[in-house]
C-alpha positions as CSV (number, residue, x, y, z in Angstrom):
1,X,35.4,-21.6,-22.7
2,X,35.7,-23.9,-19.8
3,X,33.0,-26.0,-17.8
4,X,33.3,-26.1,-14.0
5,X,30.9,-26.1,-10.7
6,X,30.7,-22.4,-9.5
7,X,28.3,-19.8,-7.8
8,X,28.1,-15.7,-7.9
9,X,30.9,-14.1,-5.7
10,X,29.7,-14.9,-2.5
11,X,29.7,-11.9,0.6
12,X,30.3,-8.7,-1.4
13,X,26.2,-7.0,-0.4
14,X,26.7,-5.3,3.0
15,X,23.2,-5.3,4.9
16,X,24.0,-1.4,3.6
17,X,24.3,-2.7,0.4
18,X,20.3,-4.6,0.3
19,X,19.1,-1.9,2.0
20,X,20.2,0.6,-1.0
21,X,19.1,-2.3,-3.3
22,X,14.9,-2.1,-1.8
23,X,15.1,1.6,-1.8
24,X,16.8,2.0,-4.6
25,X,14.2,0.0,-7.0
26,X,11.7,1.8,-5.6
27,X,13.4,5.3,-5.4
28,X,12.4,7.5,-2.5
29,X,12.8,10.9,-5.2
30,X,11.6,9.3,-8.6
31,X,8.5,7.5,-6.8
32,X,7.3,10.9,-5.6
33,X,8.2,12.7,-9.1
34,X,7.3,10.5,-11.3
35,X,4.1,9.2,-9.9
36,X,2.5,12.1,-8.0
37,X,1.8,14.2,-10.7
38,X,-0.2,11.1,-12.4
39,X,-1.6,10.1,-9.2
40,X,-3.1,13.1,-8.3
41,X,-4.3,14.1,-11.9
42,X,-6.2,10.6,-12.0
43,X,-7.8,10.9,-8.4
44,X,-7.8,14.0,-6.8
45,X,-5.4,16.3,-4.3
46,X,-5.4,13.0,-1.9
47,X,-2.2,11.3,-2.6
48,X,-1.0,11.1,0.9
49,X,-3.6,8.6,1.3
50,X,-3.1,6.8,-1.8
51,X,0.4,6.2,-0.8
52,X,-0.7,4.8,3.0
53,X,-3.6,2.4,1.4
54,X,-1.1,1.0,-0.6
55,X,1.3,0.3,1.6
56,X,-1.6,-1.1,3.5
57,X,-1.3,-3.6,0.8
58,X,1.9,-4.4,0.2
59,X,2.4,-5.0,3.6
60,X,1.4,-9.3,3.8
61,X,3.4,-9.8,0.8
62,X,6.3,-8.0,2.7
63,X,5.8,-9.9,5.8
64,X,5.8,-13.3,4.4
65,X,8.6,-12.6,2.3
66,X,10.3,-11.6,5.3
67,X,9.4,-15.0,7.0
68,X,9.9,-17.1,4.2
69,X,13.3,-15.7,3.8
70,X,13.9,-15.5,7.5
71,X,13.5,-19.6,7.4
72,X,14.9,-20.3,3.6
73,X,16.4,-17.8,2.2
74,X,16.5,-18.0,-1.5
75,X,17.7,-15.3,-4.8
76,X,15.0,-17.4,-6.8
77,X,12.2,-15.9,-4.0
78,X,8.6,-16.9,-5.0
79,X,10.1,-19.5,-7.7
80,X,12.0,-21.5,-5.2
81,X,9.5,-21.2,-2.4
82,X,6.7,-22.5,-5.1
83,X,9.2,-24.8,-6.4
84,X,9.4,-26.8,-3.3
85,X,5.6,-26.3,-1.9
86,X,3.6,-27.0,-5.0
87,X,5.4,-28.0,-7.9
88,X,8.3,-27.4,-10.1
89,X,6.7,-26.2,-12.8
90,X,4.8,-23.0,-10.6
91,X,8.4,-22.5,-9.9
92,X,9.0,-22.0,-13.1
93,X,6.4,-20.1,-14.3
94,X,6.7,-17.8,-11.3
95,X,10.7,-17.4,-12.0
96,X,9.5,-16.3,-15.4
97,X,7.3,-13.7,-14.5
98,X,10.1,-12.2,-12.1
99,X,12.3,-12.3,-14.7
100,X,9.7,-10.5,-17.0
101,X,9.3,-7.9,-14.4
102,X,12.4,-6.7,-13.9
103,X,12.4,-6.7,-17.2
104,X,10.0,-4.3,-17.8
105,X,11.5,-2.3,-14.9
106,X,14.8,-1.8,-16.9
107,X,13.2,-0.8,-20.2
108,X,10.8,2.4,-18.3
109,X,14.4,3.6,-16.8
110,X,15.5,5.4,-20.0
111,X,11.8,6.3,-21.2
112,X,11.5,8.7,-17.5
113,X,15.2,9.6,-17.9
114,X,14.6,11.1,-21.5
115,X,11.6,13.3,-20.2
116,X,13.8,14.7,-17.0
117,X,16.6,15.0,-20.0
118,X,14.5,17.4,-21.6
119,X,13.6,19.4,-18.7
120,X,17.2,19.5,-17.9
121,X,18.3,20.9,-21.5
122,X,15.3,23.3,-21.3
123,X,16.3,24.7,-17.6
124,X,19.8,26.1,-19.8
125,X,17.4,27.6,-22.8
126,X,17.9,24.4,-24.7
127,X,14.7,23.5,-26.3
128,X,14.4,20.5,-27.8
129,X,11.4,17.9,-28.5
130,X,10.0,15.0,-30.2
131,X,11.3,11.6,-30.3
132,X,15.0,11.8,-31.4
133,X,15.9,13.4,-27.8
134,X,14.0,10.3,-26.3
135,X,16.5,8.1,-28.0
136,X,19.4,9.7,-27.8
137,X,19.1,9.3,-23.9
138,X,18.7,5.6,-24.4
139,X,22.1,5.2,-24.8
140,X,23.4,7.9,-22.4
141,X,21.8,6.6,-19.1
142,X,22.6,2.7,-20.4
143,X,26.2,3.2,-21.0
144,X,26.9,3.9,-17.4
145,X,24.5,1.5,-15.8
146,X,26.5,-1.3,-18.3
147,X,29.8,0.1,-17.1
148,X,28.9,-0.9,-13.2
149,X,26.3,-3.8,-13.8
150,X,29.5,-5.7,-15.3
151,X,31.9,-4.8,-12.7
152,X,29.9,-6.5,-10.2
153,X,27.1,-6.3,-7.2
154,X,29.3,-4.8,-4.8
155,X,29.8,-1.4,-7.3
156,X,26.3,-1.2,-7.7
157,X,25.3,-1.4,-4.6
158,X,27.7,1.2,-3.7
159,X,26.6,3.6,-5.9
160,X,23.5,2.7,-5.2
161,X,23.6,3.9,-1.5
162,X,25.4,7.6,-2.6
163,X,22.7,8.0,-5.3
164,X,19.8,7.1,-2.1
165,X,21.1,9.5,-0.3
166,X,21.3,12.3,-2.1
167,X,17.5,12.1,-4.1
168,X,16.1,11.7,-0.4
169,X,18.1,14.9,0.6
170,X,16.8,16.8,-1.9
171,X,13.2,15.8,-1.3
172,X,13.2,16.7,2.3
173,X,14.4,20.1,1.4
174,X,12.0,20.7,-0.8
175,X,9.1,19.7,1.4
176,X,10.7,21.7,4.2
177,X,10.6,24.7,1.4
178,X,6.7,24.1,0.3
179,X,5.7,23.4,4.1
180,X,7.5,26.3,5.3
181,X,6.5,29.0,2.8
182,X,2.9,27.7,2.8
183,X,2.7,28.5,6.6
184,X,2.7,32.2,6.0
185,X,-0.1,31.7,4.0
186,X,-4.1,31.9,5.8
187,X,-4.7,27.8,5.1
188,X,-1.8,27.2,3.2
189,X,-0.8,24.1,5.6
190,X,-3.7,21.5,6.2
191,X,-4.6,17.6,6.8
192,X,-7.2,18.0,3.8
193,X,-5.1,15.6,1.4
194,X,-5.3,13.0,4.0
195,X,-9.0,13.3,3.4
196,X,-11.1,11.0,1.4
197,X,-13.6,13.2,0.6
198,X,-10.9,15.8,-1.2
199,X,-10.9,12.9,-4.1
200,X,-12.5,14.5,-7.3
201,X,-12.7,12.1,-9.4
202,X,-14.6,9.1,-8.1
203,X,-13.8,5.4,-7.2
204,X,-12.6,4.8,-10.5
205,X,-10.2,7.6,-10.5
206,X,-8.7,6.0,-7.0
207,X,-8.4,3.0,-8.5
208,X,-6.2,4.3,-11.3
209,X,-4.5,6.1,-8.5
210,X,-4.1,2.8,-6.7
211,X,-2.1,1.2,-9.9
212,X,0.7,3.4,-10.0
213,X,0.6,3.4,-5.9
214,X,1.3,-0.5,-6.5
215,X,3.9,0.1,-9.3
216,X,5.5,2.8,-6.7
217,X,5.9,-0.8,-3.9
218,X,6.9,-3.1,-6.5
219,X,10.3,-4.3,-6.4
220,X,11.2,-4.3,-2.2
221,X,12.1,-8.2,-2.8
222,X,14.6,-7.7,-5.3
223,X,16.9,-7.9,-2.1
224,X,16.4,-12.0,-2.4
225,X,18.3,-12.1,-5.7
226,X,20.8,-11.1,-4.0
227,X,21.1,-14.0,-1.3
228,X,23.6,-15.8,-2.8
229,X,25.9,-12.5,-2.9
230,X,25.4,-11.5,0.7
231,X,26.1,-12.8,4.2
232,X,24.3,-13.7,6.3
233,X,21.4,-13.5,4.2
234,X,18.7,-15.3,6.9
235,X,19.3,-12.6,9.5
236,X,19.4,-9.1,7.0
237,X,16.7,-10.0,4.5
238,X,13.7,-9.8,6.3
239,X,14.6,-6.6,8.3
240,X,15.6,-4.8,5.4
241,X,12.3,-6.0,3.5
242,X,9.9,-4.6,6.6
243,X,12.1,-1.7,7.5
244,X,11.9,-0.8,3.5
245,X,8.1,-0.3,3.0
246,X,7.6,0.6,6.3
247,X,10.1,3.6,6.2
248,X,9.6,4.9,2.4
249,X,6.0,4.5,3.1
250,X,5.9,7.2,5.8
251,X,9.0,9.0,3.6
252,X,6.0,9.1,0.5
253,X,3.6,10.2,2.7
254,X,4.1,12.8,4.7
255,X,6.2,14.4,1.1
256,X,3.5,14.1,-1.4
257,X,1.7,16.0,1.4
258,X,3.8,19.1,1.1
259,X,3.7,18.7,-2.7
260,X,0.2,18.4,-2.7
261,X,-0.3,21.7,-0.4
262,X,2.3,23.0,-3.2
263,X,1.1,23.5,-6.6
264,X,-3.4,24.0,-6.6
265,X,-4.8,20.9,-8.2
266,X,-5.5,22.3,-12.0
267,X,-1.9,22.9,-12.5
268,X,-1.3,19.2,-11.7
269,X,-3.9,18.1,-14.0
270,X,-2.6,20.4,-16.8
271,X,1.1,19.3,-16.6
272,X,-0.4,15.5,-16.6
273,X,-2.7,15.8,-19.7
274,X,0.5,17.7,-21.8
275,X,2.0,14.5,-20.8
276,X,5.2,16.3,-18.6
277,X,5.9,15.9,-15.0
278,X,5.0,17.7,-11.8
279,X,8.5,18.1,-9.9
280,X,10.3,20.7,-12.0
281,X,7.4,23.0,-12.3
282,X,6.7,22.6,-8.3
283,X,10.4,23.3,-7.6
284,X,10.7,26.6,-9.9
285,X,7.5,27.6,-7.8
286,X,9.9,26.9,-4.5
287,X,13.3,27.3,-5.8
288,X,13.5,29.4,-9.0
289,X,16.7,27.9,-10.9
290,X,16.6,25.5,-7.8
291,X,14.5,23.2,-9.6
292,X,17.8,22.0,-11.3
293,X,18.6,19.8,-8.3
294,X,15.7,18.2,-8.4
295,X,15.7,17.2,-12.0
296,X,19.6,16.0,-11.4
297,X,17.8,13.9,-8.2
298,X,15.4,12.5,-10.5
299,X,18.0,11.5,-12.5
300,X,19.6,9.9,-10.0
301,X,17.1,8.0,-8.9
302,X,16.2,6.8,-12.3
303,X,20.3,5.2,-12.0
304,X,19.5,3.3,-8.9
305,X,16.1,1.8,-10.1
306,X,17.8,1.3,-13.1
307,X,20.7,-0.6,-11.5
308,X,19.1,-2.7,-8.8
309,X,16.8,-3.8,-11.9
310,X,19.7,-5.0,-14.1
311,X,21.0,-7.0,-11.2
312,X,17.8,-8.4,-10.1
313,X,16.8,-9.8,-13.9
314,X,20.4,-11.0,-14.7
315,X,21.0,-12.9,-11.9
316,X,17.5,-14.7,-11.9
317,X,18.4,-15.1,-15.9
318,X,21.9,-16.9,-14.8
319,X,19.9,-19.0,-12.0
320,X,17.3,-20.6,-14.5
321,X,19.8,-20.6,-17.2
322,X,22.6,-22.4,-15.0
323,X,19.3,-25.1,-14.1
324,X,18.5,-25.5,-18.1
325,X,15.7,-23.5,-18.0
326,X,17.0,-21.0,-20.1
327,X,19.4,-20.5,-23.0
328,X,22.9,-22.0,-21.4
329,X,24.6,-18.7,-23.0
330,X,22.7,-16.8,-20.0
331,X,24.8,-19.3,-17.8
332,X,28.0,-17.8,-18.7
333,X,30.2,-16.3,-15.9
334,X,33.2,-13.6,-16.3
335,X,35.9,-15.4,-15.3
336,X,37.7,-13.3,-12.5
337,X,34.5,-10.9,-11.1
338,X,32.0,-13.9,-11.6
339,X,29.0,-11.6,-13.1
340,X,26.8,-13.2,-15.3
341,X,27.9,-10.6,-18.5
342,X,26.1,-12.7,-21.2
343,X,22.5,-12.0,-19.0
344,X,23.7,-8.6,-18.8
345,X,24.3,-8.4,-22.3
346,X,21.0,-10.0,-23.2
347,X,19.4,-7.4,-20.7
348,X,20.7,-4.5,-22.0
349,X,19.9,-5.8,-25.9
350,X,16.1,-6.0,-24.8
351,X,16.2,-2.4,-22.8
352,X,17.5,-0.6,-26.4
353,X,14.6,-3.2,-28.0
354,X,11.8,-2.3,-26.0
355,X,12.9,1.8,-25.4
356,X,12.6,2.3,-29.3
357,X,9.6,0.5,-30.5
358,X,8.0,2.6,-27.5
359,X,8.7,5.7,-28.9
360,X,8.5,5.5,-32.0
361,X,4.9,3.4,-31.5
362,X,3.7,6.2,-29.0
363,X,5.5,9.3,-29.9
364,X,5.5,10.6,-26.4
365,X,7.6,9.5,-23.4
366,X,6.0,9.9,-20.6
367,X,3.0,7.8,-22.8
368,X,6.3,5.4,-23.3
369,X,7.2,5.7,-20.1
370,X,3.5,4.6,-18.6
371,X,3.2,1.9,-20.7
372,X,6.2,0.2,-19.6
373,X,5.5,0.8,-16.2
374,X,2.1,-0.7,-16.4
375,X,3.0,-3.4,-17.8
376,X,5.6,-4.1,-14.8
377,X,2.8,-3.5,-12.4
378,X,1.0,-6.3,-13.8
379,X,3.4,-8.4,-14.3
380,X,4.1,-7.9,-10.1
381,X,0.9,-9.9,-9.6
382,X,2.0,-13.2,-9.8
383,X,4.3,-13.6,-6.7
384,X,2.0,-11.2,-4.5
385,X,-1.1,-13.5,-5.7
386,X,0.5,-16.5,-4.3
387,X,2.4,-15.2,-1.4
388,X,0.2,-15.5,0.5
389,X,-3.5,-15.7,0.7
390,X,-4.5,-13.2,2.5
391,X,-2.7,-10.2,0.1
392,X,-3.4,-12.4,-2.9
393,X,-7.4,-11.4,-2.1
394,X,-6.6,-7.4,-1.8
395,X,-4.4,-7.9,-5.0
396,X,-6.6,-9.5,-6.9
397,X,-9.0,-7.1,-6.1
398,X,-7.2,-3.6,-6.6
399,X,-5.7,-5.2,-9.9
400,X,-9.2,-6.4,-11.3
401,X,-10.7,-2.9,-10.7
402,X,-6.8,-0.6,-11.6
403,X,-5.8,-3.0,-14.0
404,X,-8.4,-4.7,-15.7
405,X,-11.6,-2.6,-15.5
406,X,-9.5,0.9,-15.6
407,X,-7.5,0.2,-18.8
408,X,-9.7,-1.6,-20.4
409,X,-11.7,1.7,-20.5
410,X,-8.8,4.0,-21.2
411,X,-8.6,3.2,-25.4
412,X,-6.2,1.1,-27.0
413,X,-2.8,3.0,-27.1
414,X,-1.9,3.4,-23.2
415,X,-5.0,1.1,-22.0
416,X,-6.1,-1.7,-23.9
417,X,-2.5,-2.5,-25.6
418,X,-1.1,-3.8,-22.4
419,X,-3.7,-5.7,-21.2
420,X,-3.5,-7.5,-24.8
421,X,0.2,-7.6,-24.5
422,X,0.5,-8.6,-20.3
423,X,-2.1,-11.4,-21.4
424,X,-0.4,-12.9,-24.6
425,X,3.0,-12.8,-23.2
426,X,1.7,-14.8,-19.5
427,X,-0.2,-17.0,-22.0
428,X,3.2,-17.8,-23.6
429,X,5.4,-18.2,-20.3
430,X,2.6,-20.7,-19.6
431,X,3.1,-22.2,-22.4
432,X,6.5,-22.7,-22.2
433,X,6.5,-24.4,-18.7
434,X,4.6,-26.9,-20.1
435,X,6.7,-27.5,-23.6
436,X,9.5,-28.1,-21.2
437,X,7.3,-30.2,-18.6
438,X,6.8,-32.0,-21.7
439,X,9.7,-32.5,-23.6
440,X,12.3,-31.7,-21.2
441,X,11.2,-32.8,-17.9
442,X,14.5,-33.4,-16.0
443,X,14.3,-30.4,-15.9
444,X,11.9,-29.5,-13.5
445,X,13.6,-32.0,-11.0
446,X,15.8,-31.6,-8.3
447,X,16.2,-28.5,-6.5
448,X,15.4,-25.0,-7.5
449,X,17.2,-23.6,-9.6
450,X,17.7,-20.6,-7.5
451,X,18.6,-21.8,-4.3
452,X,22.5,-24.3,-5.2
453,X,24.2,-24.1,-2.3
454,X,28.0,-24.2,-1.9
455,X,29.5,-27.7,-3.5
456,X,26.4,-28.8,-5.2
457,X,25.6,-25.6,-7.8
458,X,25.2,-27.6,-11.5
459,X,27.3,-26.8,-14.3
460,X,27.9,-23.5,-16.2
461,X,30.1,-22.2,-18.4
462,X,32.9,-19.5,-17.1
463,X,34.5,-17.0,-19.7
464,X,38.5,-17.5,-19.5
């Protein structure tokens, strides 16, 4: 091992590249087929609107990232921003949190991908259930993701962009399908899902709606971990941040309103409460064997989130770690491609960690899968309650009443489990910041540890 003063490879995102990175973590296909069928099931055949209100709410965290990295851009995001305006240690803590979310976002990957596994094996007359299937596709979506997370950003993002395209194909064919075999039908095509009063189950049931419709935003800002691998990062960041929730908003839509006028409401609610998803049986009503290509578009998007979430955790891992605020292992750089491989490793050891104690704890996926993907919800609430005021006072609202009030009521196995666990682990980051504010204050001194520019980055150790 050798010591020397280096950065991440420097200009290998194209403005194509953080556009698929946005999209990708959000997943134009798997955001409609994971997350409609739940949606709908917990508020009514009025997802269309769901969708719109909560873009209405991710919108002034979007536009103030887009600002703040318009005028200083930064891959540390929130943590640098806080480092400089408040103090070091809400840098810290909010670096932490990032950190935890993508995270969590990289542990639900191979929970979903086991469910559309099954429905994949079951298309070809392959039946197969209970927990082992769950694991065994662990491994098989991880091993690929490894294979391009350690060749670099500039392979991910690549096939990133050919997975993007392909999921949002498929979904527009599909919705062409519903839309235009439901016009032959007295009624079939209406507005009604854009309609509040269509909701059946009450302002509690949008609210739970609401959740997932903030899990489905979470994420567009993974594009500023990538500033220190892109050019120009000032001019593309903030127009691929806007242009992102605006378009996939509209994309969610105006789709999960031909997949509502699709499949009658009591067929959604039965798929939801055996715990399996929505798309495959809504395609087979459409396409017949058809259905295939959306369960391999699924799967597809399920690699992109998957990617753009291993890239976004192990490069804020590096950052903190090259600063001393994490293990100095996680500081460690291939020598010739410059990835951070030991924060990939460490990544990849907490996805197998955290897929198998869910499943064998739950003994469902999609309960697995939900749990996971609550838990990276809440642990989006951080950044969007600071930056800035005005959507930290919607978001604190929608989460007290879809987080707190909602799964607090749920039980303890899908409900009250991650409020105890979201709790005990912020708690603990908190915790931390100030053992090392403490003990270790240098530190939290200087500047953030995400934002080293060319010359002056600290220290960190480069495999030879």
């Amino acid at each position: 091992m050798a010591f020397t003063s280096t950065r991440l490879k420097s200009g290998q995102i194209s403005p194509l590249g953080l556009a698929a990175l946005a999209i990708g973590i959000m997943s134009p296909a798997l955001g409609l087929f994971a997350l409609w069928g739940p949606m709908e099931a917990a508020t009514g055949p009025i997802v269309p609107l769901v969708f719109i209100a909560s873009a209405a709410l991710a919108l002034p965290t979007a536009l103030s990232y887009a600002y703040l990295n318009k005028e200083a851009p930064s891959a540390g995001a929130a943590s640098t921003w806080l480092w400089r305006a408040i103090s070091p240690a809400s840098g810290y803590l909010a670096g932490l949190t990032m950190t935890a979310y993508f995270i969590f976002a990289a542990i639900a990957q191979p929970l979903l991908f086991g469910i559309f596994f099954q429905n994949l094996l079951a298309l070809f007359g392959i039946a197969v259930d209970g927990i082992w299937i769950l694991i065994l596709a662990v491994p098989l979506v991880t091993v690929p993701v490894m294979w391009l997370a350690y060749r670099g950003a500039q392979a991910s993002t690549r096939f990133t962009v050919a997975l993007m395209t392909v999921e949002s194909a498929v979904v527009v064919l599909l919705s062409l399908t519903i839309i235009y075999t439901q016009s032959s039908i007295p009624g079939g095509v209406s507005l009604q899902p854009f309609n509040p009063m269509a909701a059946t189950e009450g302002f509690k049931g949008f609210w739970t709606a609401m959740l997932l419709g903030i899990l489905a935003f979470s994420g567009f800002d993974v594009v500023s971990t990538a500033a220190e691998e892109t050019h120009a990062p000032s001019e593309y960041l903030p127009k691929v941040i806007l242009l992102t929730i605006v378009g996939i908003a509209l994309f969610w839509a105006l789709n999960a309103w031909a997949f509502t006028l699709g499949m009658p409401h009591e067929l959604v609610v039965q798929y939801a409460e055996h715990g399996d998803t929505v798309a495959a049986p809504l395609a087979a009503r459409f396409w017949g064997w058809g259905k295939a290509f959306v369960i391999l578009s699924a799967i597809s998007g399920i690699f992109a989130v998957y990617v753009a979430s291993a890239l976004g955790a192990s490069r804020i891992m590096f950052a903190m770690a090259r600063h001393g605020l994490l293990p100095n292992p996680l500081a460690r750089l291939d020598a010739d491609s410059r990835v951070p491989k030991v924060a990939l490793h460490a990544l990849f050891a907490m996805v197998f960690a955290g897929d198998i104690i869910a499943i064998f704890t739950l003994r469902n996926g999609l309960a697995a899968f939900t749990w996971w993907a609550i838990a990276t919800s809440r642990y989006k609430v951080l950044p969007n309650l600071l930056i800035p005021l005005s959507g930290a006072t919607l978001t604190l609202y929608v989460m007290y009443q879809a987080f707190f009030v909602t799964l607090w009521n749920n039980g303890f196995e899908t409900g009250r489990s991650v409020v105890y666990f979201c709790l005990v682990l912020l708690a603990s980051l908190v915790a931390l910041v100030s053992i090392i504010g403490r003990w270790w204050p240098k530190h939290l001194h200087g500047p953030a540890p995400l934002e080293a520019q060319e010359g002056e980055s600290p220290e960190v150790i480069v495999e030879t």
